[in-house]
Structure formats: C-alpha cells, structure tokens
C-alpha positions in Angstrom: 11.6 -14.1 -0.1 14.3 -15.6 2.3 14.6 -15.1 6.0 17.5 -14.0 7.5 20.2 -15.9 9.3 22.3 -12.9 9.9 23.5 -10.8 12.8 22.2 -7.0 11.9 23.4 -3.7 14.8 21.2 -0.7 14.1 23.0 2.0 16.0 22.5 6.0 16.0 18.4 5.3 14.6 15.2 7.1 16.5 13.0 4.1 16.3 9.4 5.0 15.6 6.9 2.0 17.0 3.3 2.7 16.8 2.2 -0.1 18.5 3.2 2.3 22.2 3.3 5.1 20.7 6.8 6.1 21.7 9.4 7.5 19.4 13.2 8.2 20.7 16.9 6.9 20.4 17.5 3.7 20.1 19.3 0.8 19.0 18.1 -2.8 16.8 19.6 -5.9 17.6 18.3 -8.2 14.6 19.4 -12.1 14.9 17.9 -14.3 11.9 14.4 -13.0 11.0 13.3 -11.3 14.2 14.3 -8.5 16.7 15.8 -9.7 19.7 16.8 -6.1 21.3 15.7 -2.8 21.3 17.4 -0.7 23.9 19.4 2.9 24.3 23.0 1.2 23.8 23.2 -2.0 22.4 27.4 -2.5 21.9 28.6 -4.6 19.6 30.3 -6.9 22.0 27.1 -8.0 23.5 26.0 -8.2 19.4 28.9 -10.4 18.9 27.6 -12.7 21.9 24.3 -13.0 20.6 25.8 -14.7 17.2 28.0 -17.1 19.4 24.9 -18.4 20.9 22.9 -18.2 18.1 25.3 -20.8 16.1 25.4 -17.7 13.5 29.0 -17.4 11.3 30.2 -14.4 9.9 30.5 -11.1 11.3 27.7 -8.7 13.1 26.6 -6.5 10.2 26.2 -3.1 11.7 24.3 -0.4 10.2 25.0 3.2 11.2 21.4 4.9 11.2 23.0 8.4 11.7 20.2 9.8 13.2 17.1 9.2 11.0 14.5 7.6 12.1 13.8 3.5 12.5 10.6 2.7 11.3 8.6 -0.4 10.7 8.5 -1.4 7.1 5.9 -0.1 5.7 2.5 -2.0 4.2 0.8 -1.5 1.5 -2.6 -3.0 1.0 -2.9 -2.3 -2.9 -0.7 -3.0 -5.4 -0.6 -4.2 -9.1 1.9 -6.2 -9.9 0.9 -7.5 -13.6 1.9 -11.1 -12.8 0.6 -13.6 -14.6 -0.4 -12.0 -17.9 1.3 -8.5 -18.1 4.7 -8.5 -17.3 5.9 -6.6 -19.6 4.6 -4.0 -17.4 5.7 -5.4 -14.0 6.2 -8.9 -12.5 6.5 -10.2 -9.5 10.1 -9.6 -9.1 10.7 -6.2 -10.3 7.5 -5.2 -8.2 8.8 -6.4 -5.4 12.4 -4.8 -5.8 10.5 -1.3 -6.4 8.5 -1.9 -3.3 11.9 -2.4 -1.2 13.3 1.0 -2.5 10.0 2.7 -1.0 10.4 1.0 2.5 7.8 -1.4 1.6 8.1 -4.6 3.0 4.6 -6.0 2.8 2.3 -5.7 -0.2 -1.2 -6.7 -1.2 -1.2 -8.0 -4.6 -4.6 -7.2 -6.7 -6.3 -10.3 -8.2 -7.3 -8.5 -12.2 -4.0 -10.1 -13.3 -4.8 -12.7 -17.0 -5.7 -14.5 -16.0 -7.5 -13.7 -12.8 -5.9 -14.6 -9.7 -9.3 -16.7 -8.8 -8.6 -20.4 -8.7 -5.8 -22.3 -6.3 -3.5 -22.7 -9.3 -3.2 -19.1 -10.0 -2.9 -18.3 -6.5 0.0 -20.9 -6.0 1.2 -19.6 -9.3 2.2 -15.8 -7.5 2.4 -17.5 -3.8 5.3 -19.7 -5.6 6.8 -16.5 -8.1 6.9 -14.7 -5.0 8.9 -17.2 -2.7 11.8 -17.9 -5.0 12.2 -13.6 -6.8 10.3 -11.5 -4.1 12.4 -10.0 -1.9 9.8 -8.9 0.1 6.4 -10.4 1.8 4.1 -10.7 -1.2 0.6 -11.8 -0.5 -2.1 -12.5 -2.7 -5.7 -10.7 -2.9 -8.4 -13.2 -4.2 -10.9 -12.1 -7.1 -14.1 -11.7 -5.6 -15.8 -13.6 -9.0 -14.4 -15.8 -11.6 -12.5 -14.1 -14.0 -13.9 -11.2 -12.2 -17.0 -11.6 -15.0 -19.5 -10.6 -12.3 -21.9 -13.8 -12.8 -20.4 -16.2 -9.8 -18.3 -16.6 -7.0 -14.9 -18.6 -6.4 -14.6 -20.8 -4.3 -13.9 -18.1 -1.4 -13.4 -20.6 1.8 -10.7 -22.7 -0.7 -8.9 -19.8 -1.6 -8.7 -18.3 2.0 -7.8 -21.6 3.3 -5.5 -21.8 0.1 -3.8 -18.5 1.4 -5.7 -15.1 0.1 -5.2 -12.5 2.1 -8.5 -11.6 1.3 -10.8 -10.8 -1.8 -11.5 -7.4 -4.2 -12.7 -6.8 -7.6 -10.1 -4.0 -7.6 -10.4 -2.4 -11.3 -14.0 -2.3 -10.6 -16.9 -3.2 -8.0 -19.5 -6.3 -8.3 -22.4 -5.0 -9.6 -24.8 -7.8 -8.9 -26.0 -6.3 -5.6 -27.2 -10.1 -4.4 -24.0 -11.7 -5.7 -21.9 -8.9 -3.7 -24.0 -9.7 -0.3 -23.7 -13.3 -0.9 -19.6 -13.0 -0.9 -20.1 -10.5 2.1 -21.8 -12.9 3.8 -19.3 -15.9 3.2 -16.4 -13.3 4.2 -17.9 -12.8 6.9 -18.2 -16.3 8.1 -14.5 -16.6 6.9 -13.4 -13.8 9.2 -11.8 -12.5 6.0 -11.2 -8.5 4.7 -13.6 -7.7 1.4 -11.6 -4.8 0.0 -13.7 -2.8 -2.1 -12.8 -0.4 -5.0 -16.4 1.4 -5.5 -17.3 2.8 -8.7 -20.5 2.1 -10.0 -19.7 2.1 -13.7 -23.6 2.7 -14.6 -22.7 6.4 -13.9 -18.8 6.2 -15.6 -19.9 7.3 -19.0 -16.8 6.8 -20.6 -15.4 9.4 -18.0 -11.0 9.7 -17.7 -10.9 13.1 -15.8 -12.5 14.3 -12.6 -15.8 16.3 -14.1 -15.1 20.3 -13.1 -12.1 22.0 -14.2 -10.7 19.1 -15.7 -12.8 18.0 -17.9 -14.1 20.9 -18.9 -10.3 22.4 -19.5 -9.0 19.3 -22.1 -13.0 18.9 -23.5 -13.4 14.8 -21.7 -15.9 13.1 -20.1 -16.0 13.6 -16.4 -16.1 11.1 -13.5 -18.5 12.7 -11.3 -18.0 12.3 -7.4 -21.1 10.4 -7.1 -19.3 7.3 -9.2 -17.4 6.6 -6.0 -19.9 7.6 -3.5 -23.0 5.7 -4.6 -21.0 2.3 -4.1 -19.4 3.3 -1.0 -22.4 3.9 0.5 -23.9 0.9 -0.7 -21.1 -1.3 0.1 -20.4 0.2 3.6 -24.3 -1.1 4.4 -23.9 -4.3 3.0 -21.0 -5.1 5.2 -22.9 -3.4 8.1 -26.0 -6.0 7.3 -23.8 -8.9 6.6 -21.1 -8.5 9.5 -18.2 -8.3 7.0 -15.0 -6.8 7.4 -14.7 -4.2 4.7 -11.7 -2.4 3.6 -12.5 1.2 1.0 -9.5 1.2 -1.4 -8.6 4.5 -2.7 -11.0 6.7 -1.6 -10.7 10.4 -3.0 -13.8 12.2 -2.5 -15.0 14.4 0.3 -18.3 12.3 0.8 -16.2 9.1 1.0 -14.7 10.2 4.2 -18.5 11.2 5.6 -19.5 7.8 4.8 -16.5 6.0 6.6 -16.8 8.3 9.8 -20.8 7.2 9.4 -19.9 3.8 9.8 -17.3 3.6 12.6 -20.3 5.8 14.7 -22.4 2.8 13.4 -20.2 0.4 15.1 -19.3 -1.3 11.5 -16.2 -3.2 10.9 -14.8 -0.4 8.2 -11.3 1.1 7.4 -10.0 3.0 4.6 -7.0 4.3 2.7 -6.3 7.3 0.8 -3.8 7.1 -1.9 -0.8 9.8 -1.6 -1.5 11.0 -5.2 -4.8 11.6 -4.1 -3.7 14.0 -0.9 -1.0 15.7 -2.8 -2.7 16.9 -6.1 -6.5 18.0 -7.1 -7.8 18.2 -10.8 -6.4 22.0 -10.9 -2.8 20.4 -11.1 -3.4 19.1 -14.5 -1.4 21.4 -16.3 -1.1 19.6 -19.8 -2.3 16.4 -21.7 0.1 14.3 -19.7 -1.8 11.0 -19.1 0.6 10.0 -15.8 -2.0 12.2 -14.1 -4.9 9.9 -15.3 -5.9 7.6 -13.0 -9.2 6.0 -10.9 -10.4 7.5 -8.9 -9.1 10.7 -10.7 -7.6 13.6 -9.5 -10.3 15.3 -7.6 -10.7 19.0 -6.1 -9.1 20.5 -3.3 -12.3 20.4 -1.5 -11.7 16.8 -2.0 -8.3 16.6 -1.1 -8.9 18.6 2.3 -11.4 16.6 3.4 -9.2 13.3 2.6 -6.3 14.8 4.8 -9.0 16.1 7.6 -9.8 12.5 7.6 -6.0 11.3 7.9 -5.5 13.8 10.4 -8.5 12.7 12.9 -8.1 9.0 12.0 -11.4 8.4 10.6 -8.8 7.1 7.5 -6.6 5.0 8.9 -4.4 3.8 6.3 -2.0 4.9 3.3 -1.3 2.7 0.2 -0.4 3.4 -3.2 -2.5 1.6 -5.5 0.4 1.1 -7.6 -0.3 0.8 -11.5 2.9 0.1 -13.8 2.3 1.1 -17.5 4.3 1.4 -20.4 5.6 4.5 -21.6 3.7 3.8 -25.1 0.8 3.0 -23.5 1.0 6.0 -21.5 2.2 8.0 -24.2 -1.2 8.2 -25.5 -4.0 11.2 -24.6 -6.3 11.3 -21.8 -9.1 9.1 -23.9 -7.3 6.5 -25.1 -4.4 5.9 -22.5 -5.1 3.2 -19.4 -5.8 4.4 -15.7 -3.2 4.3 -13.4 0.3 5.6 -11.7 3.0 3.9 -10.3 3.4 4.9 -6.2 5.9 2.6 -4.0 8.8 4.3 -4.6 7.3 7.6 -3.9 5.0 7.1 -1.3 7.1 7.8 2.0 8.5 10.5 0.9 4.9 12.2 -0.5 3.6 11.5 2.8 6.6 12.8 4.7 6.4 16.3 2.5 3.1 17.1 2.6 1.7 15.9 6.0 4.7 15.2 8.4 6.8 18.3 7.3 4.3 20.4 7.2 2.7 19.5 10.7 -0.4 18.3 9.4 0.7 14.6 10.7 3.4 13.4 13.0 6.0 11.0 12.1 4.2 8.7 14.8 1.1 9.4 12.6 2.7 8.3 9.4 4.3 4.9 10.6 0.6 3.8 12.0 -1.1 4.7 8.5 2.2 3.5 6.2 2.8 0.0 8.7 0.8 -0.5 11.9 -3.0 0.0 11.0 -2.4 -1.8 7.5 -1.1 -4.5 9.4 -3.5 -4.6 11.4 -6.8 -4.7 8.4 -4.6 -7.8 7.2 -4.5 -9.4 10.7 -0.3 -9.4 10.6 0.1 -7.4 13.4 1.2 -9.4 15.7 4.1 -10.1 14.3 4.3 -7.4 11.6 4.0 -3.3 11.8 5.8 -2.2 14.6 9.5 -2.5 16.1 9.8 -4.5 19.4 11.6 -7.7 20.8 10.4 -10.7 19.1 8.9 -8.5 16.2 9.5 -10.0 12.7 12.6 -7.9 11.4 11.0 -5.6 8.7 12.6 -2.3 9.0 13.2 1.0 7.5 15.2 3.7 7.9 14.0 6.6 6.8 16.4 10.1 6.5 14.0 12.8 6.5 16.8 15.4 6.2 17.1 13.8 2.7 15.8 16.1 0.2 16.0 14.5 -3.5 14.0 14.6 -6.8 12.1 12.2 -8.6 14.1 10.4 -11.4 12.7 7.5 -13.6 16.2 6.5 -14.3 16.3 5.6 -10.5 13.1 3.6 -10.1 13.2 0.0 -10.1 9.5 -0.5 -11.4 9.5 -1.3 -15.2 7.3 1.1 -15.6 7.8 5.0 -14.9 4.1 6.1 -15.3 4.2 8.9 -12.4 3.7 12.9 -12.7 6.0 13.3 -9.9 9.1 12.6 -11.9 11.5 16.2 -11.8 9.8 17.0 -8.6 11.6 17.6 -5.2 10.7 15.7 -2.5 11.8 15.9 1.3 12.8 12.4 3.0 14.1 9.4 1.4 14.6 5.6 2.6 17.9 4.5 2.7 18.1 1.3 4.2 15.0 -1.6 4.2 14.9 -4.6 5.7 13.1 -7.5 5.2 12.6 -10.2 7.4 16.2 -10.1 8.9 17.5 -9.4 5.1 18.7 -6.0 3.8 16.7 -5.9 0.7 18.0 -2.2 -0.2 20.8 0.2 1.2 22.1 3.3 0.4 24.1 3.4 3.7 
C-alpha cells in the first residue's frame, strides 16, 4: 500500500465523523496521506495554495461527492484472505482490491492460512505481500498456537513486537483451557487484543446447519446454540481473571449478546462484532441446498437475529465485520455435508448494513460509521489516527450514496471467489469512491 502525495477536493459530501458525533455538509481537503481541512466551503483556489506550499505537482484532484455522505473508511476486524497456501481462493492482492470496493480500508487478516501465520517469517511473508499489492492497510492477526495444533504457544511477545495486530485461533477456539489462560495472561502483559472465535467443537458433532428448522428441513446435523455459548462464557471469564483484552468474533446467538452485556457490567475489557449475514438472515431463509448459506456460526433463528440487532442498537455490540471467507465455486458447489464453511462479505457489507438497520431506522448513519470504522479502530488501538474524519486524520475515506439502490452481481465483485447468497438481491446504498491513505483506491465517480 502507497501513501499519497496528491492534492484530493471533496466538495458537495455530508461528512459522517463519529469521533464528535456530528454529521453535516462539508468539504475534505486531503494533501499527501492526511486531512488537512475539513470546513463548509473549501474553494479550490485555496486547494490550489495548499499544493504550492506543499511542493506537490500536478493538478488538485477534486471529487464531486454530490450529496452522499463522507464517511471514514471502514474497518474490518476479520477477514480471510487465503495468503500463503490458498490462493487460488484469494490472495493478498485480490482481497485487498475487494475490500476497497466495499469501503474497506483497514482489514484484519486471520492467521489459519498453510501455513499458519505463527512464526516472524510468515508474518513478514503477508506484512511484505501486503506493502508492494495491497491497496489498502492490511494487518496481520497472529495464531494463538503453532500451527494452530493446540499443544503450544508462539512466541507471542516476538510476534507482537514483530507487528501482529493481535492473536486468534479463528477457524476454531483453543481447547486446552490452561494453554488458553496462559496466552491470556501473556496478552495481557502485552497490552494486546485475544480475538476469540468460540466453538467448543466437543459439542460440533459433525453439525453444518443451525439445529431447528434447518437441520431438521435438509435431514443434517445441527450446531446447537450452546456450541458458541459454552466458550463465550468461558472465554469472557478467562479474560475477566487474566486482565486480557478480548475481542468475540462473529457472534450469532441470542445468549452471546447476554454474556457480552454481563461482562461490560463486570467492568471486563470485552467488545464484540456481529457479522451482517448474521443480522440479515435466520435459518428459515434457507430455501434450498445452496451451500453459500453455510457458514460458522450458522444461520441462526430470528430470536437470534433480534437479539444480535437489540445488541447493535443499545451498543452492548460495538462492532461490524464480515468474516469474509472466499471459496471456490466447486468447492461450494457441493451439498451442505460436504462443502467448506464460509461466505464472502466486504463487498456487501455497507450496503447490508445500510438496508436493514440504517434505512429502516433501526440504526443511524452515525451508528453505522462507529460500528463499520470508529469502534473497530478503536479494539485495534488505530484510532488515533484511523476511524474518523478530522484535520490531521490519516486520509481513509469513503463516500457512500445511499440513494444508490443496486443488486448483487458476481460478475462485479473483485474477490476470486463469489461464495455469497446475496447475489440477485437488491440492496439500497452503494460506495462509490474509497480512499486510502491519500490514494483513490476505487471510484465510480
């Protein structure tokens, strides 16, 4: 990912910055990598004089907004990206480019990569990968064990220092209770995020649906709500005992949300996400053997999916991320039993959120740029520079048209892989422009 060198005018935008809560009509003066203005009228004479003493050639690149809203680029704390091992799935690059079609500007890589993203090599591997083909801030979540076996730690203080962002098992949770504490402890000492997908795989039993009226309805194993809950219970505690900072990835079930609300009452250093596939659908939705709506945590029940929104809605979940899972269309070709977990999400995720929370009043646009950009950036410590849109901010940007209505088309995405159930549906709001550390990484303006 470069930085910018370039003079960039945003004029006609209602900028959205969580970090004061305002929202209203303004302009974006970006010079190089950062915003240097944010005001009512910004003209492009004074834009021009900013360049002259800035040393910067070229012309001021303006960028007519027409009226939809200036957001900060969004962050998302989970991703897959495939790379090393599995690229013919998704790499670094093409991740990256489908990230800045969804306003993304910011992602948190997963470590179950092959291998495992759990020694400095690998690490420098994706940190390197990233810097030359990213065009957008890719940063690198540490395996929690080697090779994510379960059976020993990394070296955790030489891969934070190394530059993890911070560490997960995502795919599945440690099992060894004492190993788990251990690495809760030292994350603790580190001042580093654990970020925990919780599934305690004891209770799995082979389960690919939610277990109810989906299972039951294509004759599967279920994955019972307790799967989920057991672990997030028992990681919230540990992190309680040990101090650590503890991000909950994906959480879908109505107990999940109980248990997070428990511990901010507890005073313990927890946040959360919910996944837009899981606030959008419930099992019920499952109207045919399609495996794009297989994934884990599965598609739960509306019961599930109220509470999840409730939880958006009071803050008790702060963030939104995608958990974004690129698959081939052979692998996903196959039925329920037999084809992988998983759905892609970054190009889709703004616009999911803006349908069925902001348009229907259930959130305000405010709302959605804190869970999408602000509070993410916060979990990952880059908000001070990162997340919001102010003089002296970082320059990651996106301008989002919510008068945009437009419908899902694989032949659009920029993912490799097209593993979604929301393709042929209509959708309200769409980014147009993103920008990326002072670069315009996408444009449809």
């Amino acid at each position: 990912m470069k930085k910018g060198n370039d003079i960039i005018l945003i004029k006609n935008g209602i900028v959205v910055n969580p970090a004061d809560d305002s929202v209203g009509k303004s302009d974006v003066l970006i010079s190089g990598e950062l915003i240097c203005d944010v005001a009512e009228d910004i003209s492009l004479e004074y834009a021009k004089t900013v360049k002259q003493e800035n040393g910067i050639s070229g012309e001021v690149k303006l960028v007519d907004a027409g009226g939809a809203y200036v957001m900060p680029g969004f962050v998302d704390l989970h991703v897959h990206f495939r790379d090393p091992g599995q690229t013919y799935k998704e790499d670094i690059e093409t991740g990256a480019s489908a990230a800045a079609h969804g306003g993304v500007t910011t992602v948190c890589a997963m470590p179950n990569t092959n291998p495992a993203v759990d020694s400095i090599e690998t690490l420098q591997y994706v940190e390197n990968k990233a810097e030359k083909k990213a065009l957008i801030n890719v940063r690198q979540v540490s395996a929690i064990t080697k090779g994510m076996n379960n059976d020993e730690l990394v070296d955790m203080k030489a891969m934070y220092e190394a530059g993890a962002v911070s560490f997960s098992e995502d795919g599945k949770s440690v099992m060894d209770i004492n190993l788990y504490r251990k690495a809760m402890q030292t994350a603790s000492e580190l001042g580093a995020v654990i970020m925990a997908h919780c599934e305690d795989k004891n209770l799995v039993n082979k389960g690919v649906l939610n277990q109810g009226a989906a299972s039951e309805k294509y004759h599967v194993p279920g994955i019972s709500n307790a799967v989920e809950d057991v672990i997030t219970a028992r990681d919230i505690f540990l992190a309680g005992e040990t101090g650590a900072k503890l991000h909950l990835c994906h959480c879908s079930t109505e107990a999940s949300v109980e248990l997070v609300r428990m511990a901010k009452k507890l005073g313990y250093a927890v946040t959360a996400e919910v996944c837009p596939h899981h606030f959008t659908m419930c099992d019920s939705d499952i109207d045919k053997v399609d495996a794009n709506y297989k994934m884990n945590p599965p598609l739960r029940t509306e019961r599930d999916v109220q509470a999840l929104i409730k939880g958006l809605i009071d803050g008790t979940m702060e963030c939104i991320s995608t958990d974004h899972a690129p698959h081939s269309a052979e692998e996903k070709a196959k039925d329920f039993v037999n084809a992988p977990f998983g759905i892609t999400g970054l190009e889709t995720s703004a616009a999911l959120t803006y349908t069925a929370l902001v348009k229907t009043g259930l959130l305000s646009i405010l709302d959605m740029a804190k869970k999408m950009s602000y509070n993410p950036a916060r979990v990952i410590g880059i908000a001070d520079k990162r997340g919001y849109i102010a003089k002296g901010a970082v320059a990651d940007i996106v301008i989002f048209d919510a008068d945009r209505a437009w419908v899902v088309n694989a032949d659009d995405m920029y993912s490799k892989s097209k593993n979604t159930p929301y393709i042929g549906k209509q959708l309200q709001g769409k980014v147009v422009t993103t920008i990326c550390s002072g670069n315009i990484v996408y444009s449809e303006l």
